[in-house]
C-alpha positions in Angstrom: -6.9 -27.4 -7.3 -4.2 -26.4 -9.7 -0.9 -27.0 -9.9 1.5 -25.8 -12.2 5.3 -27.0 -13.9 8.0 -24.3 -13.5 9.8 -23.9 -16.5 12.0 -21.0 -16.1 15.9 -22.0 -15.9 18.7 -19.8 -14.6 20.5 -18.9 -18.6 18.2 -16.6 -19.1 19.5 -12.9 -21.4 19.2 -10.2 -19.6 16.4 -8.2 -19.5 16.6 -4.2 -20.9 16.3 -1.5 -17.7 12.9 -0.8 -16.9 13.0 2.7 -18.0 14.2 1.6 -21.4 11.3 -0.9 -21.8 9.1 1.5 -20.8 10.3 4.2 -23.2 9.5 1.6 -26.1 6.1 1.1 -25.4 3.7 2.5 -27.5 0.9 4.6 -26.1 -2.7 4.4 -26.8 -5.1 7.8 -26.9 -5.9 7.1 -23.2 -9.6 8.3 -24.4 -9.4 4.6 -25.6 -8.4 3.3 -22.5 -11.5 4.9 -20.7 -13.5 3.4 -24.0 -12.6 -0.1 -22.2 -13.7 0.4 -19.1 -17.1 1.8 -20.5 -16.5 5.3 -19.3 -18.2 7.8 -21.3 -16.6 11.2 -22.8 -17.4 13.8 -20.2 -16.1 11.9 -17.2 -12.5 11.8 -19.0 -10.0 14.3 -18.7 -6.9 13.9 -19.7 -4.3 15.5 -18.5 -1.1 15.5 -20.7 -0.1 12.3 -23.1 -1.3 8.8 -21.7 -2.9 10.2 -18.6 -6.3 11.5 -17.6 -8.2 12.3 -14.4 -11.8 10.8 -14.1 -14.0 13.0 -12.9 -16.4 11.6 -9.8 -19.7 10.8 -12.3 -17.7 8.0 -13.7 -18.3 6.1 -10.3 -22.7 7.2 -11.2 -22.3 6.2 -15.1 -20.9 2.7 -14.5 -23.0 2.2 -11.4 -25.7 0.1 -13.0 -23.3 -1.9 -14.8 -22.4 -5.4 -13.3 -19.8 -5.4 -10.9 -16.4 -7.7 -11.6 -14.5 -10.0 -9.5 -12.1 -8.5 -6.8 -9.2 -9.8 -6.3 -6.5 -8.5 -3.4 -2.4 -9.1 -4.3 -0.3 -9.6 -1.1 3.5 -11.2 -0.3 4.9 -13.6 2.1 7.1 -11.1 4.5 9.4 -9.4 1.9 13.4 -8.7 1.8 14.2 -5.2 2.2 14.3 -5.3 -2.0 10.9 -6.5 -2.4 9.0 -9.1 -3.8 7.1 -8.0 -6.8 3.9 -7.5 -5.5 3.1 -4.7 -8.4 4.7 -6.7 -10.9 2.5 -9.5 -10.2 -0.4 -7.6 -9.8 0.0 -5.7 -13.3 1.3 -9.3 -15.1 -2.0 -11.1 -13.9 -4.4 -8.2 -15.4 -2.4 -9.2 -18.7 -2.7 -12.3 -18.3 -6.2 -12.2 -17.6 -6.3 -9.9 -20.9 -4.3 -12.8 -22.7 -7.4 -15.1 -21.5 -10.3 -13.0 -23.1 -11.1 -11.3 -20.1 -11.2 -7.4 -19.2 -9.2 -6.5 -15.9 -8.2 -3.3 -14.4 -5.4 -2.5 -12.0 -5.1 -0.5 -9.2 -2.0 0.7 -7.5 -1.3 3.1 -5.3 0.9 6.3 -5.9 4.8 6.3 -6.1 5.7 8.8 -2.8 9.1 10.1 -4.4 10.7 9.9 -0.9 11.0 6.0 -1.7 11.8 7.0 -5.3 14.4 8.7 -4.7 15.9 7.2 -1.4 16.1 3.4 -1.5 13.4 1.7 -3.2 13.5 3.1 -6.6 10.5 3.5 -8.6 7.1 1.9 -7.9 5.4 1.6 -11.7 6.0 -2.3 -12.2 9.2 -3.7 -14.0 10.4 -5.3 -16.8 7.1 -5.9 -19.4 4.8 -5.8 -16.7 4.6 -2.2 -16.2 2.5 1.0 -16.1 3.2 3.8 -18.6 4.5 6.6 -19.0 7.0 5.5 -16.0 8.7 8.8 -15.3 5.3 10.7 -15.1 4.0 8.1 -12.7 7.3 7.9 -10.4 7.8 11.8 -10.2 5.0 14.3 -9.4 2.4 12.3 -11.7 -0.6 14.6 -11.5 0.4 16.3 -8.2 -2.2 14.2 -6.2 0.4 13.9 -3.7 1.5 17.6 -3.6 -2.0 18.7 -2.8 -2.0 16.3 0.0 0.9 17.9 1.1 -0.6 21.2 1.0 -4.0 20.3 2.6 -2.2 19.0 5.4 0.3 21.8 5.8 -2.3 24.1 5.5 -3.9 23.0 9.1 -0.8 23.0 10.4 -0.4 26.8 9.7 -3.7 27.3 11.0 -3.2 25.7 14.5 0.0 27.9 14.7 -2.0 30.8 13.6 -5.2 30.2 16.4 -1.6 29.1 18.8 -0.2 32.6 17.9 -3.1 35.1 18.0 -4.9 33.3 21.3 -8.4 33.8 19.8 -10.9 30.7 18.6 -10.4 27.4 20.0 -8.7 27.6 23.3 -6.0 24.8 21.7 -3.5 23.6 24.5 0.4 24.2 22.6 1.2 20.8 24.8 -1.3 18.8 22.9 -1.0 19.5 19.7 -0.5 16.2 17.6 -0.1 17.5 14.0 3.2 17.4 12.6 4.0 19.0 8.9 4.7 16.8 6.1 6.6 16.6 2.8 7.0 14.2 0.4 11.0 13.2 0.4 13.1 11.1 3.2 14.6 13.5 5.4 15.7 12.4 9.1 16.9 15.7 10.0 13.3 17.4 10.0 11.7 14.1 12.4 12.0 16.6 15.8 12.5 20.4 15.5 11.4 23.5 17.1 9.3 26.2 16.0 8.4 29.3 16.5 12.1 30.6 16.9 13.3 34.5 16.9 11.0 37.4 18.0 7.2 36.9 18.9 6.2 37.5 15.1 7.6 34.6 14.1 4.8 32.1 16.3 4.8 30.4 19.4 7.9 28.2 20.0 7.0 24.7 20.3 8.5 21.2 19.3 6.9 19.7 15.9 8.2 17.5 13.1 7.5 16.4 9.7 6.4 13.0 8.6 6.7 12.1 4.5 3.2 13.2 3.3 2.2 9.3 2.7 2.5 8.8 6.4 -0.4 12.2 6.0 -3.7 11.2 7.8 -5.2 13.5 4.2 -3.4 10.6 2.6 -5.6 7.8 4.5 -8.8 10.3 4.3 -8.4 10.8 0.2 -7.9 6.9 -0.2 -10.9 6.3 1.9 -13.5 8.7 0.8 -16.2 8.0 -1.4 -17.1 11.5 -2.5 -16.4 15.0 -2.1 -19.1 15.7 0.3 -17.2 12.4 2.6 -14.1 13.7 1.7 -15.1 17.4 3.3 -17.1 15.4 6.7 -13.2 13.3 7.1 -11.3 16.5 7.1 -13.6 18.6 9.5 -13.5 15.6 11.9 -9.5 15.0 12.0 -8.4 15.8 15.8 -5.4 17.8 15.8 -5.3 18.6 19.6 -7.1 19.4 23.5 -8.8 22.4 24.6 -7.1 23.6 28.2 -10.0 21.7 29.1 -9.5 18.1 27.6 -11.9 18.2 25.0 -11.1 17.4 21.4 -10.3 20.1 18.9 -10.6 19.2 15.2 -10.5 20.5 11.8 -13.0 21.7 11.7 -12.8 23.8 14.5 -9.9 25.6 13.5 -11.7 26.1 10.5 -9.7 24.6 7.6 -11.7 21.9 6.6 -13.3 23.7 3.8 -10.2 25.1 2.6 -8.4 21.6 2.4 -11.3 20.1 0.8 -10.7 23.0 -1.9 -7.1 22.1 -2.6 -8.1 18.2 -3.0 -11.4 19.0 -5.1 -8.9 17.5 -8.5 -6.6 15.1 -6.1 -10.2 12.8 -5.5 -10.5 12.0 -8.9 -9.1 8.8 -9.5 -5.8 8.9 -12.4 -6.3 6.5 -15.7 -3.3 5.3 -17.2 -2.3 2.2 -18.8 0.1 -1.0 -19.2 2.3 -2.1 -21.3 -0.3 -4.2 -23.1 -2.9 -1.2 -23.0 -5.2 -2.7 -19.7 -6.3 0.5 -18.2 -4.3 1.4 -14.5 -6.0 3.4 -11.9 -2.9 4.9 -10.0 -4.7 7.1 -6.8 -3.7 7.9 -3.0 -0.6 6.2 -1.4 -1.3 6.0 2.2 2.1 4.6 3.8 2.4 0.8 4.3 3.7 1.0 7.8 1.0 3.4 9.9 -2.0 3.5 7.5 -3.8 0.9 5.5 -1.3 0.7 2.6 -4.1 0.5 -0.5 -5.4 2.5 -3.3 -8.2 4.2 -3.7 -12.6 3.1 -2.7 -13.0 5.2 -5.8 -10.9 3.7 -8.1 -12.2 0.1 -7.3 -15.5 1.3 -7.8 -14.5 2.4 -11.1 -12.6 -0.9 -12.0 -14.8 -3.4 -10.4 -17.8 -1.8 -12.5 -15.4 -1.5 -15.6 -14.3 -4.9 -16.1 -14.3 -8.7 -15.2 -11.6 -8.8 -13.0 -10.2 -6.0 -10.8 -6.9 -6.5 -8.9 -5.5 -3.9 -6.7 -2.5 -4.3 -5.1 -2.0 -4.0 -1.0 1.2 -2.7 0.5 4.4 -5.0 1.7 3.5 -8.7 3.6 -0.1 -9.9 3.8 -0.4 -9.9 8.0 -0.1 -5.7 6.8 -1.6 -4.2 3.4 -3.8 -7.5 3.3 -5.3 -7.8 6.7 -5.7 -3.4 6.5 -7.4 -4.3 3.3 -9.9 -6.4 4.6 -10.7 -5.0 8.1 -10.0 -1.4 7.1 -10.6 -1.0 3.2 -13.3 -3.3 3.2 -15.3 -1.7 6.2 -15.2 1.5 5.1 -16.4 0.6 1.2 -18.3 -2.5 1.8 -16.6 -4.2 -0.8 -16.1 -8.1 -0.5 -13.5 -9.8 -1.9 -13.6 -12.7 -4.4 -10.2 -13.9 -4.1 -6.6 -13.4 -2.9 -3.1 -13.4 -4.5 0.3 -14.3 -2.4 3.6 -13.3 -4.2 6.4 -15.6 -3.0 9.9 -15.4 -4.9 12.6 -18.2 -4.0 15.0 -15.5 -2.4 12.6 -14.5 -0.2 12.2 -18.1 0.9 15.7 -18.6 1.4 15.6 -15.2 3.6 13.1 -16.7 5.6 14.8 -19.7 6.3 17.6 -17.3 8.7 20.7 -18.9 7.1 21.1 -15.6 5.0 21.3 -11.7 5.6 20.0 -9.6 2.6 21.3 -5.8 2.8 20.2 -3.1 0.5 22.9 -2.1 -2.0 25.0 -5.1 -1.8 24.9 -8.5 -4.2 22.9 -11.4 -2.5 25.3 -13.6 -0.5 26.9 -16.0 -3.3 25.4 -19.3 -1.4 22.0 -17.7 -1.4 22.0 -17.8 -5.5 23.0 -21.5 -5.4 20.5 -24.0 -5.9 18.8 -25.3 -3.2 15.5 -26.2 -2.7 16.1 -27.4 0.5 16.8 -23.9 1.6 13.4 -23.0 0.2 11.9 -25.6 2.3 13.4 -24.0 5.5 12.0 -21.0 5.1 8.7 -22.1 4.4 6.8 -21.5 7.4 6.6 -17.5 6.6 4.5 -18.9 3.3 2.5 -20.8 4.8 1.6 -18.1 7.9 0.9 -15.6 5.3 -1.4 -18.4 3.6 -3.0 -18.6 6.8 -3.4 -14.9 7.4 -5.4 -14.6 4.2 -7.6 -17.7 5.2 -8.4 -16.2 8.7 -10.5 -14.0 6.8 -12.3 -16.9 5.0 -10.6 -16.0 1.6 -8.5 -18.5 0.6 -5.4 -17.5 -1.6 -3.4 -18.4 -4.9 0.5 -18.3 -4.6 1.9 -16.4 -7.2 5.9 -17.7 -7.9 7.6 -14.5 -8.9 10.1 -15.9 -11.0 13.5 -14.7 -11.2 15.9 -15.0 -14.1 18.5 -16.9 -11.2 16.2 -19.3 -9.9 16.0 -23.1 -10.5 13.1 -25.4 -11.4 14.0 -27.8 -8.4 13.0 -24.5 -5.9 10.1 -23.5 -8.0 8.9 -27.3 -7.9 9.3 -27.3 -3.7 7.1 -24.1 -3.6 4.5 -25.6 -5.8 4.2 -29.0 -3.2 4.7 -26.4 -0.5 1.4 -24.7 -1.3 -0.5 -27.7 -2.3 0.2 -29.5 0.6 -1.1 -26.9 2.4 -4.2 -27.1 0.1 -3.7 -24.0 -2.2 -2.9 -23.4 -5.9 0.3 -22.3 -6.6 1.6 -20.9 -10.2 5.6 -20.1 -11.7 4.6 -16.7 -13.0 7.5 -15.0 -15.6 5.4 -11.8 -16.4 8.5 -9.3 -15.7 10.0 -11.2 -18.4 7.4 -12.1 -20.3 4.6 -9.8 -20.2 0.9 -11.2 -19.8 1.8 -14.1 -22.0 3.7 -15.1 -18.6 0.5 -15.1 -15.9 -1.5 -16.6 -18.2 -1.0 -20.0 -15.6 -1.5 -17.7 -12.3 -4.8 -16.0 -14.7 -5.9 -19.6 -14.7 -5.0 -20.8 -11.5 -7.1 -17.5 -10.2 -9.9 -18.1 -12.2 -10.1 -21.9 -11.1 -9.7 -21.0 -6.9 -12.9 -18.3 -7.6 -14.8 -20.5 -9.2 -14.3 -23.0 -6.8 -14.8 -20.3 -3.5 -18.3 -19.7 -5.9 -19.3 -23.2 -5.3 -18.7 -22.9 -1.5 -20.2 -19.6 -0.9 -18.1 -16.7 -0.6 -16.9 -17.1 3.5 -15.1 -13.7 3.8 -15.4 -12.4 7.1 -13.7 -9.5 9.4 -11.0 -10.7 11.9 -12.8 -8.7 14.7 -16.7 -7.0 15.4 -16.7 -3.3 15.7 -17.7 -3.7 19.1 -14.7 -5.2 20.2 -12.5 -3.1 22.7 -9.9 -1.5 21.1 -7.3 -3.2 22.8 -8.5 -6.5 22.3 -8.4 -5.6 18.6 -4.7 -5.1 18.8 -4.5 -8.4 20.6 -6.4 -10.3 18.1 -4.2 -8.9 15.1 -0.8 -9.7 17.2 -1.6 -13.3 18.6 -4.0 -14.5 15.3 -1.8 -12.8 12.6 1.7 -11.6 13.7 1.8 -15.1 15.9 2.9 -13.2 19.2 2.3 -14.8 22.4 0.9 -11.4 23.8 1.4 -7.8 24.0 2.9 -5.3 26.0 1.4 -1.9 26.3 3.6 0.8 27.5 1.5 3.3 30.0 1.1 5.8 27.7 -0.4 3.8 25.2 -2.6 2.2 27.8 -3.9 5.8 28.6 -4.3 6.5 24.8 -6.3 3.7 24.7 -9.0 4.7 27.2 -9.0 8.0 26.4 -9.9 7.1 22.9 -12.4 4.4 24.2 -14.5 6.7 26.7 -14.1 9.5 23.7 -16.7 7.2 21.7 -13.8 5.9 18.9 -14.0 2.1 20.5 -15.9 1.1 17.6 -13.3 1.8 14.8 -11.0 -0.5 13.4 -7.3 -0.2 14.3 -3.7 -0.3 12.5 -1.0 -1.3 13.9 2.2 -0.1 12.4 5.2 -2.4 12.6 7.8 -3.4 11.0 7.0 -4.6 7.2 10.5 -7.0 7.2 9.3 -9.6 10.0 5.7 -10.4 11.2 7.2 -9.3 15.1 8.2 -5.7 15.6 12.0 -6.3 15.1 13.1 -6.2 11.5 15.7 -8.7 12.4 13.7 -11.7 12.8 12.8 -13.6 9.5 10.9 -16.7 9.3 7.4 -17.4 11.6 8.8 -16.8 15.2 6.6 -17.7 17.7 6.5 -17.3 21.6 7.2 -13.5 21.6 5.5 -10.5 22.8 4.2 -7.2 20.5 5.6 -3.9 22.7 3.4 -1.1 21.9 4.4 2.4 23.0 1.8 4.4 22.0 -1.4 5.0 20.0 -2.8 7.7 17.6 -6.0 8.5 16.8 -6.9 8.9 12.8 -10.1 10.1 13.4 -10.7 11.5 9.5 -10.1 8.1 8.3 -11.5 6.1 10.5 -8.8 4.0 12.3 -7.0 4.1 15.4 -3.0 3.1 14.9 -0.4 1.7 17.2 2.9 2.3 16.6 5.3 -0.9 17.9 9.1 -1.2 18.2 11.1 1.6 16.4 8.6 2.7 13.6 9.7 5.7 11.7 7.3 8.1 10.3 9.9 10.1 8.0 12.6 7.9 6.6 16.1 8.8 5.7 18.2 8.8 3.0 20.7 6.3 3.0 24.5 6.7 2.0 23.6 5.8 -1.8 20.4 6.8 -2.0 19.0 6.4 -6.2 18.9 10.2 -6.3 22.6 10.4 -6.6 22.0 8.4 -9.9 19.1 10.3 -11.4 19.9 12.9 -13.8 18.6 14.5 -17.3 20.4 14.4 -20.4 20.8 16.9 -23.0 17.8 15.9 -25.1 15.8 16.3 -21.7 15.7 12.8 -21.1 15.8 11.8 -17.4 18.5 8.8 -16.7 18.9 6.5 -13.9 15.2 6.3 -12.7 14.7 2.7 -12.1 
């Protein structure tokens, strides 16, 4: 097992804006990105400078060729600024590069509501970064607009059959699908419909969710072909029959349509870093009420492309890593090799509950002191989510996120943190550094998967298929989140065996929560324990493959906050966009 010496100190200079960094980088034909990954010519098509789409024979051409290691990057339970879980991802495939090794990363999307709301951009930071940034951050290849429009589409085709009564005999009560767009706008969460004379529709209560939250988002991230692709969209249930019986896609008759406007949005999008390892970017289902990963199809590419493939899963791992492996991993029949747990000393001292961290405002002044005894306090999150990864018979590496303001002292206590709890642990500075800086995470990886080879590889599922659906919900709450039970309101108790006695009792299930505690109140850091999970109601995604339950007060559509980083985002006179971050 290794362990390895921080050696970062708080004096650090000041690193150059992320933009700026990422402006300086120097692009290679990203035909000879595809050249690494074995791709051949006609599956490459670029698509403006440093970017191509790969068409769907790429996943046929590198099909015979061995398949790499695959490796999952989760967090403890992050601060509402994050914990670097892209960073890290992109820094280890450089690292893994600085080792002699090929590696691929794969990320999901940048939704532009977070881009442009709170969260800034989503491309990596400082020298561990994907390129071009602004491409990526805004509109990229317009993957996510043709979600928008696929699922925007069925919705005006329900108010269509709604409108001229002929078709599907669709109940207006039932209907469940909202409109999407991709931007955070609370206003549009409830309106009405259908307003003014009987031209104008029916009149109806709707909403709009941001177009990650889409179910075409989970569907595109989950299909392994068109023809999959086309047999998810016909099956999506979008309402009742005056009768009670289902009423899909298909019925209404846009599947083939949407599968038209998402016939360029499947193919996976080939970009690179800042030390030239190629970067699949595809789908972005939300983090909160979908499985929060990439692409099937751009692992597939990856895995058969190099050694080492690392795809990142959204916020802590009792989310985007347990949705990877009993979601992701179902539906591709992938198995992982190994798993990667970002933890950063502020997060740690987060957990501990002696400090509140608030978006937009300087971390409290005694949080930035040294302390590792602070660290220690809020170490049982670390070692939960170190659990959480283990209950799946994977066990992980702690990445140390290092920050410019930490101290060796609270890097040390993380290190002895994890290896008393019988894990690796490495100081990673990659942000600052580049690869050079996860070369001691690339080794400490390469060490824990050579020793999980010697073992056998234990992965396993946290439930069977056949397990009730309820019972699913109750094994992810007690065995992950730590609750002491749950509480399901009576509507989501009639959801539930609706969708049982419907035949969906076999799929997996998501339960969307808060990503800022492992309860469902955003307030509560640390490992609480003794608490119950209130769910108020279930949906059925019955494209992708998943039933969700939505717990505590789970938004679909954020909002903008009072300072939200599009106030700041502008374009210069040389037609330069500014303030992206």
């Amino acid at each position: 097992m290794a362990t390895h010496s921080p050696d970062i100190q708080p004096t650090q200079p000041r690193l150059p804006d992320n933009l700026n960094i990422a402006r300086g980088a120097r692009l290679w034909p990203i035909e000879e990105i595809a050249h690494r990954l074995g791709l051949p010519g006609e599956a490459v098509e670029p698509y403006g400078r440093g970017i191509a789409k790969l068409d769907l024979s790429a996943v046929d051409a590198l099909a015979a060729r061995p398949r790499g290691r695959y490796v999952v990057v989760s967090a403890i339970t992050p601060t509402p600024l994050g914990e670097g879980k892209t960073t890290t991802a992109i820094g280890l495939v450089q690292g893994l590069q600085q080792r002699g090794h090929t590696a691929t990363v794969t990320l999901r999307q940048p939704s532009l509501g977070p881009t442009l709301g709170l969260k800034g951009g989503a491309a990596g930071g400082g020298y561990s970064q994907v390129v071009p940034m602004e491409r990526i951050n805004l509109h990229l290849t317009g993957d996510i607009h043709a979600v928008t429009a696929a699922h925007n589409l069925l919705a005006a085709m329900i108010d269509s059959h709604l409108y001229h009564g002929r078709g599907v005999d669709l109940d207006p009560e039932s209907v469940c699908w909202p409109r999407v767009m991709d931007l955070n706008d609370r206003a549009l969460r409830r309106i009405v419909i259908g307003l003014g004379p009987r031209a104008d529709g029916v009149t109806r209560q709707s909403g709009f969710e941001i177009t990650a939250a889409s179910e075409v988002m989970a569907v595109l991230a989950l299909a392994d072909s068109v023809v999959d692709l086309r047999r998810r969209l016909g099956r999506i249930v979008v309402g009742q029959t005056r009768q009670g019986e289902a009423v899909t896609a298909e019925a209404i008759g846009a599947a083939g349509a949407m599968t038209a406007l998402l016939k360029e949005a499947i193919k996976p999008n080939l970009l690179q870093t800042l030390e030239h390892a190629p970067a699949l970017i595809h789908t972005g289902p939300f983090g909160n009420i979908a499985h929060g990963n990439s692409s099937i199809l751009a692992d597939r590419i990856g895995l058969h492309g190099s050694d080492f493939l690392v795809t990142e899963a959204g916020f802590g791992a009792d989310m985007g890593a347990e949705r990877f492996f009993n979601i992701k991993c179902r539906a591709s029949g992938l198995v992982p090799d190994a798993a990667v747990l970002v933890v950063t000393v502020r997060a740690l001292k987060y957990h501990s509950g002696r400090y509140a961290v608030t978006p937009g405002r300087p971390l409290p002044e005694g949080m930035q002191a040294e302390s590792p005894e602070d660290v220690r306090a809020g170490a049982s999150n670390l070692l939960k989510q170190i659990d959480n990864i283990r209950a799946h018979g994977v066990t992980p590496v702690v990445a140390i996120n290092a920050f410019p303001s930490d101290f060796a002292s609270e890097h040390a206590a993380i290190v002895d943190i994890a290896r008393k709890a019988g894990v690796s642990a490495a100081v990673s500075t990659h942000v600052r550094d580049g690869g050079a800086g996860a070369v001691e995470l690339a080794e400490a990886l390469i060490e824990a998967i050579d020793v999980a080879d010697e073992a056998g590889n234990g992965f396993r599922f946290l439930y069977p298929d056949e397990m009730p659906l309820d019972a699913k919900i109750e094994r992810i709450a007690t065995r992950i989140y730590g609750a002491a039970d749950v509480a399901f309101s009576p509507e989501a108790r009639r959801q539930l065996d609706a969708y049982q006695q419907q035949g969906h009792g076999r799929l997996p299930v998501c339960v969307a929560k808060t990503h800022l505690s492992l309860t469902a109140d955003a307030t509560r850091p640390g490992a609480p324990e003794g608490w119950t999970l209130p769910v108020r109601e279930v949906r059925l995604s019955a494209g992708a493959g998943f039933v969700y339950a939505l717990c505590g007060d789970i938004r679909t559509m954020p909002g903008l906050g009072a300072d939200p980083a599009a106030a700041h985002i502008d374009v210069d006179a040389n037609g330069e966009i500014t303030g992206l971050f």
